[in-house]
N, C-alpha and C positions, 0 to 999 in steps of 0.2 A: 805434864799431865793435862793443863789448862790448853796448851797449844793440840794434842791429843783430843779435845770433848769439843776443840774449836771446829780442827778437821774434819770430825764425824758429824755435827751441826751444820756445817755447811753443804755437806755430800747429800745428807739426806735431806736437806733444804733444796738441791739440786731436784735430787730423786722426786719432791715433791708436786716442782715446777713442772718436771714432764710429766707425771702424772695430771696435772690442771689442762697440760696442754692438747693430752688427748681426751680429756673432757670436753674441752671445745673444739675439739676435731667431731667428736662422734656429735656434739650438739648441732655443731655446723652440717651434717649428714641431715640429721630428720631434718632441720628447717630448710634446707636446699631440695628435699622429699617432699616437703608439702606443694600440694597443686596449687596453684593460681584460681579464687572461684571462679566461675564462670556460669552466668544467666540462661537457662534452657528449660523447654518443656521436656518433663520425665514421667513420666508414667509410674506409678507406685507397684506395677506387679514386679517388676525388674529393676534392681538399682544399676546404677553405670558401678562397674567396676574398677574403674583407673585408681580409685582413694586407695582400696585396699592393694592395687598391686604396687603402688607407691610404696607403700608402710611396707610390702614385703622387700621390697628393695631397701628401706632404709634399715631393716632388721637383718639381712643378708648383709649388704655395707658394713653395720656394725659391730655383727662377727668377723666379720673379715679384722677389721680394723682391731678389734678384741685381741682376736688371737697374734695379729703381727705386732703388738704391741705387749701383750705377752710379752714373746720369745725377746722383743727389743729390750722389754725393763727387764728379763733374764741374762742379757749381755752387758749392760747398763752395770747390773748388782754389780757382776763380778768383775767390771773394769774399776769402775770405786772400792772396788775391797767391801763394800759391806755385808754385814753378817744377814744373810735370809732366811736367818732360825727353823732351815731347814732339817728335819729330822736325820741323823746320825746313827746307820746301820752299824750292829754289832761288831765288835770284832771278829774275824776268821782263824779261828784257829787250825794250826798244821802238824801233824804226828808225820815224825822222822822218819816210824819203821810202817807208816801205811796202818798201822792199827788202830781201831780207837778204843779207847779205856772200855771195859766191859759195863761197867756203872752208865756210861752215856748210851751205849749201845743198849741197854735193856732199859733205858728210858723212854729212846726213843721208838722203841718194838713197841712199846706199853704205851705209849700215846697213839700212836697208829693204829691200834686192836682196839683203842676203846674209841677212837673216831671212827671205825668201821663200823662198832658194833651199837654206836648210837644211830636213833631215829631223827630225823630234820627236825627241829625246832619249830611249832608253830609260835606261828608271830602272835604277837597277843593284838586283843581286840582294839586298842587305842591305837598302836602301831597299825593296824588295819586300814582304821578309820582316818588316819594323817594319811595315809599313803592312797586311799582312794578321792579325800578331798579333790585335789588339783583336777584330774581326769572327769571328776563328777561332775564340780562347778564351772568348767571348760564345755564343759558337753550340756549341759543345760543354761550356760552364758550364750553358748553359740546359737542353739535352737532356739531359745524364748526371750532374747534382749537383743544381741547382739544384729540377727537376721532378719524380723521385722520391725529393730530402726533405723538400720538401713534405708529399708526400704522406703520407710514414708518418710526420712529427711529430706531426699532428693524431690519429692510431691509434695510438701505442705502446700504450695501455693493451690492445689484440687483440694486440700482437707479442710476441716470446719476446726482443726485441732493444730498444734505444734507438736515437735518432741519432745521439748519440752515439758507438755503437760503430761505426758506419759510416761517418760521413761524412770520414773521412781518405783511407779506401780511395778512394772514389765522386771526392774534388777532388785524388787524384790520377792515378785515371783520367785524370777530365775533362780534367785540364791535359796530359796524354799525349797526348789523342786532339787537342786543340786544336793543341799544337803540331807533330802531323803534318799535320794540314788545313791550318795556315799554310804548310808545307814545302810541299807539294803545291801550292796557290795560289803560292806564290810561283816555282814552276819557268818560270810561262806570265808573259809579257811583255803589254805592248801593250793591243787591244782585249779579248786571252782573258784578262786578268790580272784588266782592269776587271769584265767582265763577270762573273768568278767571285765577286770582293770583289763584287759587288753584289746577287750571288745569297744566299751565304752571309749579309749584314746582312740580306737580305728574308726570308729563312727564321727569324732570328733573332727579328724582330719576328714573323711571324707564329706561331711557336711561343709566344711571351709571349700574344698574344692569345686563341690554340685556348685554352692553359691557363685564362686569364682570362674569357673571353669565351664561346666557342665549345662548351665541354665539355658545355653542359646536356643533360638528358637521360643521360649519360653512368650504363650499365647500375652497380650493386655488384659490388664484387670479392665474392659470393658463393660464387662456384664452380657457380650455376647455368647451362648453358650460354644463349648469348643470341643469338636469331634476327637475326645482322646485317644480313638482306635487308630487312629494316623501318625500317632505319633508312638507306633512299636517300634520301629527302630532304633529311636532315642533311649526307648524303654531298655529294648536288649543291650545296647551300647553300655548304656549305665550302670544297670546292673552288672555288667563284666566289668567296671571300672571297680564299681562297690568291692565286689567279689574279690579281685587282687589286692585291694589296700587293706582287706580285713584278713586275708591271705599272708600276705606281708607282713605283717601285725603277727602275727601268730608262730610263722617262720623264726623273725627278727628273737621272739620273746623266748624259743625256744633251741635256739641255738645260741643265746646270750642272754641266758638266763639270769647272771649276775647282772648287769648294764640294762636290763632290757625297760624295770619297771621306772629306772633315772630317765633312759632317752623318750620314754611316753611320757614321763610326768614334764619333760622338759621340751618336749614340739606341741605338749596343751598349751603350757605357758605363755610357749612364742605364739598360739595361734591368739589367744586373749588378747595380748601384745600386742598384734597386728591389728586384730577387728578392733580394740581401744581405743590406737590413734585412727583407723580410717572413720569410726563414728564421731568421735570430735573433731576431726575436721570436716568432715559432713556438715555436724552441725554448725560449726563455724562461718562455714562457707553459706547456710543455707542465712545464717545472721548477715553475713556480709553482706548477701544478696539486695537484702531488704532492709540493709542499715540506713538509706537515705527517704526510705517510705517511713510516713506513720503508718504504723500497725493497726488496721481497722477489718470491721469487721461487717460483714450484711446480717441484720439482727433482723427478727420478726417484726420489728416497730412498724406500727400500721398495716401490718399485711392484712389485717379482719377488720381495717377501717375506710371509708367511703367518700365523701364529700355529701351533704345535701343538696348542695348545689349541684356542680356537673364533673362529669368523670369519663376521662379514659383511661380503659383498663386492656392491656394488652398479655396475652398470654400466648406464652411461648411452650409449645408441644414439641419436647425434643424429637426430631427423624420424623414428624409425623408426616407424608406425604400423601400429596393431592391422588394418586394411587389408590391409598389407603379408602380413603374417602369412598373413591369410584368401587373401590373392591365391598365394602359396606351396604352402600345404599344396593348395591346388586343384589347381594344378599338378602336387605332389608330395604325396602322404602323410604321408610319410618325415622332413617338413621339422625335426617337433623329436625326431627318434628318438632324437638324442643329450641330448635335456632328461629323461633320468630323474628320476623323485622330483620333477617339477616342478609348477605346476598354473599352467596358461593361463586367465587372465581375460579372456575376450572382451567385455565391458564397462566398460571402464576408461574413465576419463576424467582429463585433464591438468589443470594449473591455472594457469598463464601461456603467454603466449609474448610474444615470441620467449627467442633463448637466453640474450638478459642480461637476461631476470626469472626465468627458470624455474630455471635454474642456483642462484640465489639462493636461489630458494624449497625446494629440494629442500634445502640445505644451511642453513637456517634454520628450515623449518617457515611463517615467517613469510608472511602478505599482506597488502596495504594494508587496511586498515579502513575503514568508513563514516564513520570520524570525523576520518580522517586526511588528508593531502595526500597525493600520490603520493613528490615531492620528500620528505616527512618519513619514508616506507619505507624510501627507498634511500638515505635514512641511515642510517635507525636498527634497520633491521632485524636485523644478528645485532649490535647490543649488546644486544636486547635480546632475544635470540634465549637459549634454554638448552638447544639443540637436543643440539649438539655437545660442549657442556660435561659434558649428561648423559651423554654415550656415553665422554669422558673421566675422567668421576669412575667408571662404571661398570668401569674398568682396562681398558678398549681404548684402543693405536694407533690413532692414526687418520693416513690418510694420503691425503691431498686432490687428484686430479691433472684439471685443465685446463687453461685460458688464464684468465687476468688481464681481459678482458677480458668474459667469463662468469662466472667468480667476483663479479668486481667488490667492488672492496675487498677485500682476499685479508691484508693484513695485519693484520684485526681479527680473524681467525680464523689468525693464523699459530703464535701460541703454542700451541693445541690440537692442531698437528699434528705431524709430525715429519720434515714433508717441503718445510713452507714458510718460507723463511729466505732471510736477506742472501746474496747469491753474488758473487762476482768479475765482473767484465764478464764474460757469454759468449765462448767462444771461437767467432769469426767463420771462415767459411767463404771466404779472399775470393774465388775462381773462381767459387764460388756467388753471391754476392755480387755483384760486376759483372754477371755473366749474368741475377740476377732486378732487380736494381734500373735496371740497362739499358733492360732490354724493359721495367721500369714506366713509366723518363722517355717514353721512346718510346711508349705508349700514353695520356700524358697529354699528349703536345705537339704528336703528330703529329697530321695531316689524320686527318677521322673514316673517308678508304677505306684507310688503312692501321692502323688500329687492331685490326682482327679477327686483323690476323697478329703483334697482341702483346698481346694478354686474355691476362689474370693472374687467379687467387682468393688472396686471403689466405693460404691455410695455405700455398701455393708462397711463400711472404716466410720465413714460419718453417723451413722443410723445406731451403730451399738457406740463408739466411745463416748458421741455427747451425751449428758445427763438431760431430756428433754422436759423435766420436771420442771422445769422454773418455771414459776409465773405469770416474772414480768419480761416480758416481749424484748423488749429493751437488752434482754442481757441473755436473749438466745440466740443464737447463732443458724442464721437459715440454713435447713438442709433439703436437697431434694431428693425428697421422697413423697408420692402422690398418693399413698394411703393415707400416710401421717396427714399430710396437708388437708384432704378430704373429712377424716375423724376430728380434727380442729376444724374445720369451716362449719360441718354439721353439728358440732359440740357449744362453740363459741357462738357459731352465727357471726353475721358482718353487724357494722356499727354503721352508723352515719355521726361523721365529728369533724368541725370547724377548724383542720389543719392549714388548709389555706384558702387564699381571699376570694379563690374564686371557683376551685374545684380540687380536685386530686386525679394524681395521674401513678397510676402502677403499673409497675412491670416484673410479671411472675413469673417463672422460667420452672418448668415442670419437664419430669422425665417424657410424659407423652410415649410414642411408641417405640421407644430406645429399650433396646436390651439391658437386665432381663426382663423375663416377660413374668409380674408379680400381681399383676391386677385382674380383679375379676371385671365383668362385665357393667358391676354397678359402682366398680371404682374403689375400691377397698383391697388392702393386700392379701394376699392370699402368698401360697407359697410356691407355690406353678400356676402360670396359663399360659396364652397361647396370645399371638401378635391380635388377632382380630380381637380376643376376648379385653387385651388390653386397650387397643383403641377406642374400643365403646367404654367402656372406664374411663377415659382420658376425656372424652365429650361428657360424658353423664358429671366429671367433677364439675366441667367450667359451665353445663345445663343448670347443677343445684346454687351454682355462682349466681348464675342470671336468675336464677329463682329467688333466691336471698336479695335480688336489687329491687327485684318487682316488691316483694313482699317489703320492701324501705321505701318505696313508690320514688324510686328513683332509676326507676329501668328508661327511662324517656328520654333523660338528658345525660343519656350515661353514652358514650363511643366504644365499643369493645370490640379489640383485635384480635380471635386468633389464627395463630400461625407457629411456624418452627422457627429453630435457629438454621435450617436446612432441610432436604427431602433424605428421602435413603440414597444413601452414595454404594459405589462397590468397592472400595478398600476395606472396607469392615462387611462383608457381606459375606460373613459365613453361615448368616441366618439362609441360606438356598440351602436346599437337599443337596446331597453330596459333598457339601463344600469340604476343600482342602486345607487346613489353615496352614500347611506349607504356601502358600499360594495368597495368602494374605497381601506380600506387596505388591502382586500384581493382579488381585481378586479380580474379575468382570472389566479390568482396562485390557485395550487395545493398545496398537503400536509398541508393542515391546513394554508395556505399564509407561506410557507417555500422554495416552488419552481416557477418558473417565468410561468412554462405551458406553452411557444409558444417561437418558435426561434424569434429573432428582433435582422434584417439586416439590417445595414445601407448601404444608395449606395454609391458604388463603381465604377466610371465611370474615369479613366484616359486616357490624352493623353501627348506620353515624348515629348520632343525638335526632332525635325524627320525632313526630308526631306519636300519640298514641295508634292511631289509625294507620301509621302504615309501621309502627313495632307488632301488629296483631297479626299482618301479612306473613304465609307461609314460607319461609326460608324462599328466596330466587338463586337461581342460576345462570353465571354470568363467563362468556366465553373471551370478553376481551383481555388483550397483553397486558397485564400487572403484574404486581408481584412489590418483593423487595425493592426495586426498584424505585416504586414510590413509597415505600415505610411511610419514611421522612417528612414529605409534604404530608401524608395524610393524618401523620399525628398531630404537627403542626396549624393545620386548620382546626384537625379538632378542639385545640384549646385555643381558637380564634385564634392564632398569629399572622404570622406573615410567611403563606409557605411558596412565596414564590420562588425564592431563592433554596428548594431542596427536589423542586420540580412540581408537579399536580400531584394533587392528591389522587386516589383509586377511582372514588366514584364522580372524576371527570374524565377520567380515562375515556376514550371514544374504540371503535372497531379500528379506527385505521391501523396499519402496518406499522411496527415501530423495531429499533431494536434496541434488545436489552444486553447489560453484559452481565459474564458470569465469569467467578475467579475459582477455578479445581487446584485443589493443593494434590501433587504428585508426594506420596507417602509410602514408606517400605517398612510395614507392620513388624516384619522379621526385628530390622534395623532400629525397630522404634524411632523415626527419624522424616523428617519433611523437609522433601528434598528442593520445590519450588511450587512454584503458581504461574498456573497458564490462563491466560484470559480467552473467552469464547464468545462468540456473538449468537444470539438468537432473533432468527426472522422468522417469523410468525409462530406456528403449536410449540409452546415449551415441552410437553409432551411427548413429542414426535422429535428423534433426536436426531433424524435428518435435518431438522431444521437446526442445529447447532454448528456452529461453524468455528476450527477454531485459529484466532490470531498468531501471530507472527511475536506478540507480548508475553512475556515470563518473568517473574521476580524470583532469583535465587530467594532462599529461606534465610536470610541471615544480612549481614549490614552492605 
């Protein structure tokens, strides 16, 4: 008997070990599923989808694997002899003469007549409410958790926020809204109960798919607006995909009416499943990224403070081009009356784009070299950058305001500043919060003919999630936004305070005339306007700037630069009539989308530290060749250094002939994706785009 309990202990000790061993077969599956992170700009309207078709292959895998392991430990039991306490069908009984007893036969009449003649059982209300659970909380996990944090893991390095600090709020939404949709489904009985549980798991899935499948083409959260009449094709395409899976759905439920509400409640589950691990590894991946950076942040510290001493203040008007300018004063005369002491360079020229090289370069000096990779710049650019360190040793503050995602790497330059440091989580906005990360999931999951009633731009992620309440300076996170910024300068007022030994130097980075268009003419948000109404906006903020210095009686020894981080380019240029945003990656380029086809000048408007007597002087205009070119030097003199070594400053620039270079990133808007850098020479009018010529130089986008 002992040898007997020995046998069966060790058989199912056997049984055990293979059972462990396909445990770490399926575990071996997901970890061999997960991606590799990897470093890239993403844009927050569209996430990359490889996470989640990974997790579907590791979910697919592990069925597989499920099931042939099944049938294996089903062969397994019965070669061991042990018992699988599986159920034991009746006996069969058999009549000799073909008859059967009369007592059975008018039993079995009598249970047949009274199962005909009953009505179907309604389910009761608890039984309802379990059974639309899963599909509920599946379908409002997918919409309002699931879909827009996706979205902005792949982008934190553009946001003022992490996922971190939201996604408590968003998955308890989610599970609020799920469990009113199950309340709601479950009030309705019968055929209305079925049919709603089957709409809801068909909606489920096809939100997984839009996401997955369906999104391409899918415009950038720009803030460019976007011609959605262009895109009916998509619209009918989608809708006809919607149409069969909710078809499907209905079919499946009604010709497998027993199985039907199991296999919905079991493809929610796997989709939960799937989207679970693709956001944890998102987020993990998005940790990884930035596991060797300190976590720091651009805070408002000193943005409303000055020096008494002397100051250069350089403001940067995103896309604002020298254009713009020329297109204004046409209009208006008047446009820089308030630019005393200034001098307008109608000849400028930029030296990157877009905004996460240009950015870069203004705050480094630094550009890819002929000898360099592209990938080895946007390493090693400000380590080896003396840009800023100059203007440090020189005994100015400095105080650096953008996004993190323009900076780019922002903690290699956080010691030089006094405004970029570790912070506490932001304080979340959560009304804000639900209301923009709502409408994101919702413009990511929905059909493409509901989407145009929830287009989002990026800076509305920043502008509703943070809490802008705080106080202290210190512990807010800059966002750009140029109402807000304007209602703080005219609220606050500037300061003048003893940061450093000898002046302060800022660098303000303002939307300027970047899409959309939300500023009125006197520089305040409004909820539509128009490119022009916004460029006068974008002047009148940095006119009440110079207003606020005079009134500190330090307009005299003050340097103030503005300019863009670029002019208007044509890969985002669907601000023209007619634009196609099919047409996006090869917007306004020539040679097949290999050449830029139009100069883009950004402005150029300086005025140095000068006499009162000639800051009284009517704004001048000046034709000779600058630009980005000399940033560098001209900042550098301005806090006395030494700017020989970054070239002349602007206003020693002479008429003579010069040239300058320029770097266009070739970009396919479709592809989300940048594909290289072609370098161009300019002799003589930057303007005039005959005069651009372009080199034989290009840096692939990558190492």
């Amino acid at each position: 008997m002992q040898a007997a309990s020995r046998r069966v202990m060790y058989l199912r000790a056997t049984l055990l070990a293979c059972d462990l061993l396909f445990g770490v077969g399926l575990s071996l599956v997901w970890a061999l599923c997960m991606p590799t992170p990897a470093q890239a700009y993403v844009d927050p309207s569209v996430m990359t989808y490889t996470i989640q078709a990974l997790a579907g292959v590791a979910v697919a895998l592990s069925a597989v694997i499920g099931v042939g392991w099944r049938r294996l430990r089903r062969h397994l039991i019965k070669l061991l002899k042990l018992d699988d306490k599986r159920e034991i069908e009746p006996d069969v009984h058999y009549y000799a003469d073909g008859k059967v007893p009369a007592a059975q036969l008018e039993a079995v009449v009598g249970s047949t007549s009274t199962m005909q003649s009953q009505k179907p059982e309604r389910i009761s209300w608890v039984k309802r409410l379990l059974l639309a659970l899963v599909p509920a909380l599946a379908c409002s996990l997918s919409l309002l958790f699931f879909s827009p944090l996706e979205m902005i893991v792949g982008a934190e390095s553009q946001l003022a926020f992490k996922t971190t600090n939201v996604w408590g709020i968003m998955f308890v939404f989610a599970l609020v809204c799920g469990l009113i949709l199950a309340l709601l489904i479950s009030v309705f009985w019968g055929k209305g109960f079925s049919a709603l549980l089957t709409l809801v798991a068909a909606c489920t899935l096809g939100m997984f798919l839009q996401s997955l499948l369906l999104n391409g083409g899918l415009p950038e959260a720009t803030g460019i607006a976007v011609n959605w009449g262009s895109f009916k094709q998509q619209m009918l395409i989608d809708a006809l995909v919607w149409a069969l899976i909710i078809a499907a759905y209905f079919v499946a439920a009604h010709k497998f009416q027993s199985l039907s509400k199991l296999l919905q409640i079991s493809i929610c589950a796997v989709l939960v499943l799937v989207q679970t691990v693709s956001l944890i590894t998102g987020i993990v991946a998005a940790q990884n990224a930035n596991k060797d950076a300190d976590v720091v942040r651009m805070t408002e510290e000193g943005l409303f403070t000055v020096s008494p001493k002397k100051n250069t203040v350089v403001f940067v008007l995103d896309t604002f081009d020298t254009e713009d300018i020329l297109r204004l004063e046409g209009q208006d005369k008047n446009t820089l009356a308030a630019f005393n002491g200034f001098t307008f360079y109608n000849n400028s020229s930029g030296k990157m784009i877009p905004t996460r090289y240009a950015i870069p370069y203004l705050l480094s000096g630094e550009q890819p070299q002929h000898d360099e990779t592209f990938g080895n710049w946007c390493r090693t650019m400000y380590s080896r950058s003396s840009f800023l360190s100059d203007i440090k040793d020189a005994g100015y503050s400095i105080g650096i305001y953008s996004d993190d995602g323009s900076v780019h790497r922002p903690y290699e330059i956080a010691d030089k500043t006094i405004n970029i440091h570790k912070v506490k989580d932001p304080s979340i906005n959560t009304q804000g919060t639900i209301n923009i990360l709502a409408g994101c999931g919702i413009y990511k999951s929905a059909p493409w003919l509901v989407k145009p009633y929830f287009w989002f731009y990026q800076d509305q992620l920043n502008e509703n999630v943070i809490d802008h309440s705080n106080v202290d300076p210190a512990g807010v996170v800059y966002v750009e936004k140029d109402g807000a910024f304007h209602e703080k300068l005219v609220d606050k007022k500037l300061t003048a305070s003893d940061e450093g030994e000898k002046g302060a130097f800022r660098f303000i980075h303002l939307l300027g005339t970047h899409a959309p268009y939300v500023l009125n003419e006197q520089g305040f948000q409004v909820e539509k306007s128009d490119i022009d109404a916004q460029a006068r906006g974008s002047l009148q903020i940095v006119a009440d700037y110079i207003q606020q210095l005079k009134d500190l009686g330090v307009y005299d020894d003050t340097t103030i630069i503005v300019t863009a981080d670029h002019g208007r380019f044509d890969f985002t240029a669907s601000w023209k009539p007619g634009f196609n945003p099919h047409d996006l990656g090869n917007a306004g380029l020539a040679n097949g989308g290999k050449d830029i086809g139009r100069a883009t000048c950004p402005l150029w408007l300086i005025k140095p530290a000068q006499s009162a007597e000639q800051d009284a002087l009517p704004c001048q205009v000046s034709n000779v060749p600058t630009g980005h070119e000399d940033y560098a030097a001209t900042v550098i003199d301005a806090v006395d250094g030494d700017y020989a070594k970054y070239g002349i400053p602007t206003w020693m620039v002479g008429p003579e002939p010069r040239v300058r270079t320029y770097l266009a990133t070739i970009h396919n808007a479709s592809a989300k994706k940048d594909y290289e850098l072609h370098e161009y020479e300019i002799r003589g009018n930057a303007l005039d785009f005959n005069d651009w010529k372009k080199t034989d130089k290009s840096w692939p986008c990558g190492d």
